[in-house]
N, CA, C and O atoms as CSV, one atom per row, in Angstrom:
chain,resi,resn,atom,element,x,y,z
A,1,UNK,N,N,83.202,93.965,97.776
A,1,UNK,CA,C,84.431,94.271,98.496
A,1,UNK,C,C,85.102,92.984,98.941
A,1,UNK,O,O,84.548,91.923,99.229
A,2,UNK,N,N,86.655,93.330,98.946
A,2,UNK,CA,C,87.240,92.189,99.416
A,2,UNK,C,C,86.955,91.878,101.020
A,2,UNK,O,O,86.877,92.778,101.857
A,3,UNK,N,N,86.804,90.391,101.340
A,3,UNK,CA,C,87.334,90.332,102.939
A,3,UNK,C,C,88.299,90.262,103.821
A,3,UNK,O,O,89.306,89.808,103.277
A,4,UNK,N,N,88.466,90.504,104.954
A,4,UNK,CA,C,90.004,90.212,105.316
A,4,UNK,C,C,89.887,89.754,106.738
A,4,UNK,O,O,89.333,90.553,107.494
A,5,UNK,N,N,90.169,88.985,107.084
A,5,UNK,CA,C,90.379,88.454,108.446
A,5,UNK,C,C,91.340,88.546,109.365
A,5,UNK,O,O,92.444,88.067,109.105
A,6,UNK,N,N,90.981,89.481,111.200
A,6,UNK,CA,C,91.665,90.022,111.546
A,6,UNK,C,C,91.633,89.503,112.913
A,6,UNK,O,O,90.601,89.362,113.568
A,7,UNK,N,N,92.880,89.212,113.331
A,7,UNK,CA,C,92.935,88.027,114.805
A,7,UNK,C,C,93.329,88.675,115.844
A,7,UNK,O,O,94.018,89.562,115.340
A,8,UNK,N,N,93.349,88.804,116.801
A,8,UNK,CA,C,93.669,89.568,117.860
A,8,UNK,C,C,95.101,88.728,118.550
A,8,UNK,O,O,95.169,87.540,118.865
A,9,UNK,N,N,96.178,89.789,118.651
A,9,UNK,CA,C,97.103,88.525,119.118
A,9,UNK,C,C,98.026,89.591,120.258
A,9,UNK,O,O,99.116,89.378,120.789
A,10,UNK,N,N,97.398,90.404,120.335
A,10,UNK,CA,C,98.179,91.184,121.952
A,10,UNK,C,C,97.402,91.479,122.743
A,10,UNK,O,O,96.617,92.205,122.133
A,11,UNK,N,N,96.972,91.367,124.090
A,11,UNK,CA,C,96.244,91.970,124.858
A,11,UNK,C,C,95.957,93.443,124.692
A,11,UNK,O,O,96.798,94.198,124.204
A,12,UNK,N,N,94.689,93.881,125.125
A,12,UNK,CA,C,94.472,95.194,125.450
A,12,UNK,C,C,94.435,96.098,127.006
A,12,UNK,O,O,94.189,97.252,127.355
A,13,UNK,N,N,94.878,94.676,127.723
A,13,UNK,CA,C,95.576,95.402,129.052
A,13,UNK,C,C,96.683,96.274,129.080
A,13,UNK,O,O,97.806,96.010,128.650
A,14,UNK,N,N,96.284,97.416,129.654
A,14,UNK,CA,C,97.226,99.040,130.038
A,14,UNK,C,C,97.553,99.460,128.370
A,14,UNK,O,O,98.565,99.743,127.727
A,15,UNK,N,N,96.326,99.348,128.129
A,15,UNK,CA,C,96.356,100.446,126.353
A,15,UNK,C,C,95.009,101.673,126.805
A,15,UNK,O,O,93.980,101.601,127.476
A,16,UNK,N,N,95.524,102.476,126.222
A,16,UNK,CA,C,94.325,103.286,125.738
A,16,UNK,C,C,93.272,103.088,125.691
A,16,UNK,O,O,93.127,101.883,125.488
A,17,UNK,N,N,91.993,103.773,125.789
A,17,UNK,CA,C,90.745,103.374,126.040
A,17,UNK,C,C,90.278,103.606,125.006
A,17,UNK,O,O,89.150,103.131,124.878
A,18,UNK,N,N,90.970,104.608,123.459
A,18,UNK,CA,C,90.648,104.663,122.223
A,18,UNK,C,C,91.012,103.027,121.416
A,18,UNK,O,O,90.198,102.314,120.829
A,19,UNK,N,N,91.978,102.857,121.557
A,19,UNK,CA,C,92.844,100.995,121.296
A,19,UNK,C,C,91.652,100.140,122.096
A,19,UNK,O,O,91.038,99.405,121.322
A,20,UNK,N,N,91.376,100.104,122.934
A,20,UNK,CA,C,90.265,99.433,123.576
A,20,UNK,C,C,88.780,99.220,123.173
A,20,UNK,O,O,88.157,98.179,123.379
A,21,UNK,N,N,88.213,100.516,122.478
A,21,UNK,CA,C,87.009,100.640,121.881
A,21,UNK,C,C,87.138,100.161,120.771
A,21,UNK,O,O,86.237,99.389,120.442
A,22,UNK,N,N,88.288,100.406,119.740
A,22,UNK,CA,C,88.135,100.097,118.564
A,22,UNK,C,C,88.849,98.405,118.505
A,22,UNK,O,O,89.432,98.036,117.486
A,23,UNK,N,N,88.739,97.713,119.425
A,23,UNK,CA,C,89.061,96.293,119.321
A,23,UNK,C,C,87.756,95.893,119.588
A,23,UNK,O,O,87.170,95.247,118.720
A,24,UNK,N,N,87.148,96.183,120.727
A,24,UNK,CA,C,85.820,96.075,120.607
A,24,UNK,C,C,84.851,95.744,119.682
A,24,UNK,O,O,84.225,94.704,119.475
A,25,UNK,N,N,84.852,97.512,118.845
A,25,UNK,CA,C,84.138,97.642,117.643
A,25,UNK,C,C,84.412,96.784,116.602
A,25,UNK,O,O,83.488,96.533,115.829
A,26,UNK,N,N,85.770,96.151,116.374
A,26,UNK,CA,C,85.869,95.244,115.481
A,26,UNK,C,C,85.470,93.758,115.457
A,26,UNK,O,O,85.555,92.859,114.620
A,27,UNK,N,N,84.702,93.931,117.515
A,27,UNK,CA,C,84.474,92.519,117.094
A,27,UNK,C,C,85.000,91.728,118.046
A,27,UNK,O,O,84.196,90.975,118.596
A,28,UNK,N,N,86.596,91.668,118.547
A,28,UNK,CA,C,87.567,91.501,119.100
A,28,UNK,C,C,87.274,91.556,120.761
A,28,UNK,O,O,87.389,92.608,121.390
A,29,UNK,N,N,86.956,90.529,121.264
A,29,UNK,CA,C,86.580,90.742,122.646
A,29,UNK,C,C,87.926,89.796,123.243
A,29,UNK,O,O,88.477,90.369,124.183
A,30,UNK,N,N,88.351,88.892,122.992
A,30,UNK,CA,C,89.077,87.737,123.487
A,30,UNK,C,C,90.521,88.046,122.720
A,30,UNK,O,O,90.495,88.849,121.787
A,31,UNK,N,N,91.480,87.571,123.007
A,31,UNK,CA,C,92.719,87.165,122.519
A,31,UNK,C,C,92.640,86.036,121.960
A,31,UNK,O,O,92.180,85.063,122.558
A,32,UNK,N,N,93.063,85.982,120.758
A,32,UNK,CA,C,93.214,84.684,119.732
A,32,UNK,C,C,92.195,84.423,118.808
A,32,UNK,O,O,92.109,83.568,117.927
A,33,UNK,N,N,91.144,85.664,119.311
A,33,UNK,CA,C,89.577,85.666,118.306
A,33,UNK,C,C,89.794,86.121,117.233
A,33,UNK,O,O,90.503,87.125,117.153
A,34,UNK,N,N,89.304,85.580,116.191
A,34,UNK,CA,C,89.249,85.609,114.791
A,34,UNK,C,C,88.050,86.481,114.147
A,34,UNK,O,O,87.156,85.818,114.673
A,35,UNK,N,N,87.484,87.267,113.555
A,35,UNK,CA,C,86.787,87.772,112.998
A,35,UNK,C,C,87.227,87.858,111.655
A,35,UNK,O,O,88.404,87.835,111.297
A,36,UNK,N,N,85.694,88.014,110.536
A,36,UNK,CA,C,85.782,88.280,109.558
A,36,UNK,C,C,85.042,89.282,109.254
A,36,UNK,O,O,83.898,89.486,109.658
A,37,UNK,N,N,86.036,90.314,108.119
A,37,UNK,CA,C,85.010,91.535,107.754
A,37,UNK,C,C,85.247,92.114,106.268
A,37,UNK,O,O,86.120,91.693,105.509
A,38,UNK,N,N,84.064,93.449,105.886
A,38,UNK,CA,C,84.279,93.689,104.559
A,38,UNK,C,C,85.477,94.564,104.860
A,38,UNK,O,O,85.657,95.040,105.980
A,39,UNK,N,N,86.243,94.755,103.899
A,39,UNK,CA,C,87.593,95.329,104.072
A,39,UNK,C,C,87.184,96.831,103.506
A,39,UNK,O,O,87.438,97.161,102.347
A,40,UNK,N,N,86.293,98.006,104.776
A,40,UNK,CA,C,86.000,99.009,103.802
A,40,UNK,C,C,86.854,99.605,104.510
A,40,UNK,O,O,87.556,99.314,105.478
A,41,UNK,N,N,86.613,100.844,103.618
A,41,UNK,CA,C,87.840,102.307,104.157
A,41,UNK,C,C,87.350,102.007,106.065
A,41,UNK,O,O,88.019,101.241,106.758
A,42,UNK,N,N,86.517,102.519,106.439
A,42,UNK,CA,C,86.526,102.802,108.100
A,42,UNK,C,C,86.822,101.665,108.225
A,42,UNK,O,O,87.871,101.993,108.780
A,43,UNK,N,N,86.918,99.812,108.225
A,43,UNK,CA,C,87.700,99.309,108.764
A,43,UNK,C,C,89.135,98.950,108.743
A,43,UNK,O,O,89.879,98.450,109.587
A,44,UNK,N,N,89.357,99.491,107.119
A,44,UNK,CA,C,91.143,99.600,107.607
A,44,UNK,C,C,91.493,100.668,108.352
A,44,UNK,O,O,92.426,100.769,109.148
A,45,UNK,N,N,90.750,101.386,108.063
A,45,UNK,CA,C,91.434,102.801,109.072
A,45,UNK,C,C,91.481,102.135,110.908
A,45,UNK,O,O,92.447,102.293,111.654
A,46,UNK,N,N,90.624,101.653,111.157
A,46,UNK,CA,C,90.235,100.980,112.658
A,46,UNK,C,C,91.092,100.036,112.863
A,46,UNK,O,O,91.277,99.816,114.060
A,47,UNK,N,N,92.050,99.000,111.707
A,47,UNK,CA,C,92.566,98.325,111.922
A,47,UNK,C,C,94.079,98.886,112.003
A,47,UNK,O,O,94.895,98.132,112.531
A,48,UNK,N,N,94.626,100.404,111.430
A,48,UNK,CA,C,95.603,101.296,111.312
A,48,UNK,C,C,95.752,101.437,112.817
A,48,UNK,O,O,96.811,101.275,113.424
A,49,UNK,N,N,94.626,101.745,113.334
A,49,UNK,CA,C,94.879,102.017,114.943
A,49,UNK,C,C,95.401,101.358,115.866
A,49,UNK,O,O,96.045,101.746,116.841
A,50,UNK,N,N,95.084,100.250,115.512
A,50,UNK,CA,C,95.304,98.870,116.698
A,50,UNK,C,C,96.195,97.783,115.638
A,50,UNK,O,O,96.060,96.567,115.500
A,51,UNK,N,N,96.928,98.520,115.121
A,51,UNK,CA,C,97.587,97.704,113.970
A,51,UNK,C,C,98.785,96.315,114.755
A,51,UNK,O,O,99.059,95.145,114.485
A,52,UNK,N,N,99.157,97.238,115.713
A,52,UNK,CA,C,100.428,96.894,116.958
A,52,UNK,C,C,99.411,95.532,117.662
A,52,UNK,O,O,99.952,94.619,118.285
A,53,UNK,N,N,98.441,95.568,117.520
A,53,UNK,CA,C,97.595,94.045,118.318
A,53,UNK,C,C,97.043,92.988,118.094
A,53,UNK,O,O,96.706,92.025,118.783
A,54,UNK,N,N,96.913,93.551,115.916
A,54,UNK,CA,C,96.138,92.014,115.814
A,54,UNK,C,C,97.150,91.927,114.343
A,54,UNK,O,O,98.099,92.660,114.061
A,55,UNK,N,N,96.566,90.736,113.522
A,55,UNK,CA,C,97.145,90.213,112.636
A,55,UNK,C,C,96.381,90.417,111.481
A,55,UNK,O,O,95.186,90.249,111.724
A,56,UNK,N,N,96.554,90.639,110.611
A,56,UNK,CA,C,95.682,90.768,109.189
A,56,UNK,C,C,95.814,90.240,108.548
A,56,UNK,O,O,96.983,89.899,108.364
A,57,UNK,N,N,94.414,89.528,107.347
A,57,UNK,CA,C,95.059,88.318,106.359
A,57,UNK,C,C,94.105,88.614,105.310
A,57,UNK,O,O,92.939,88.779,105.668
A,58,UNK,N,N,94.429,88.727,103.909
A,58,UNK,CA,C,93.339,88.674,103.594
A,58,UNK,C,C,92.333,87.370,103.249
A,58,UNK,O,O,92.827,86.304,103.617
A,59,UNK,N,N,91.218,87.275,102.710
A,59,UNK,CA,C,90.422,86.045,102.399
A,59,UNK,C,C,90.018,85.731,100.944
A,59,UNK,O,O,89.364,84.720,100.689
C-alpha cells in the first residue's frame, strides 16, 4: 500500500469529541505533528472526518 503523510494544522479546541478521537487515533496529539501511515480504506475514511484539520500528502 501506498503511504501518505498527514499533518495536523487546526486545533481540536471546541470540536466534537468524535473529530477529537479520531485525531487522536491517527496519531495526532500536537498541532504541526506529522505522522506517517499506510493509506488503507479505514484511514482515509478517518482522514474524511477531520479532513477540515489536517493536511494530506502523499509519500
Amino acid at each position: 500500500m501506498a503511504k501518505i503523510k498527514i499533518t495536523s494544522v487546526k486545533s481540536t479546541t471546541d470540536r466534537p469529541k468524535n473529530q477529537k478521537a479520531t485525531m487522536k487515533a491517527l496519531g495526532l496529539r500536537r498541532m504541526h505533528q506529522t505522522v506517517e501511515v499506510e493509506a488503507t480504506p479505514q484511514i482515509i475514511g478517518m482522514v474524511r472526518v477531520v479532513q477540515h484539520l489536517v493536511k494530506v500528502e502523499n509519500v
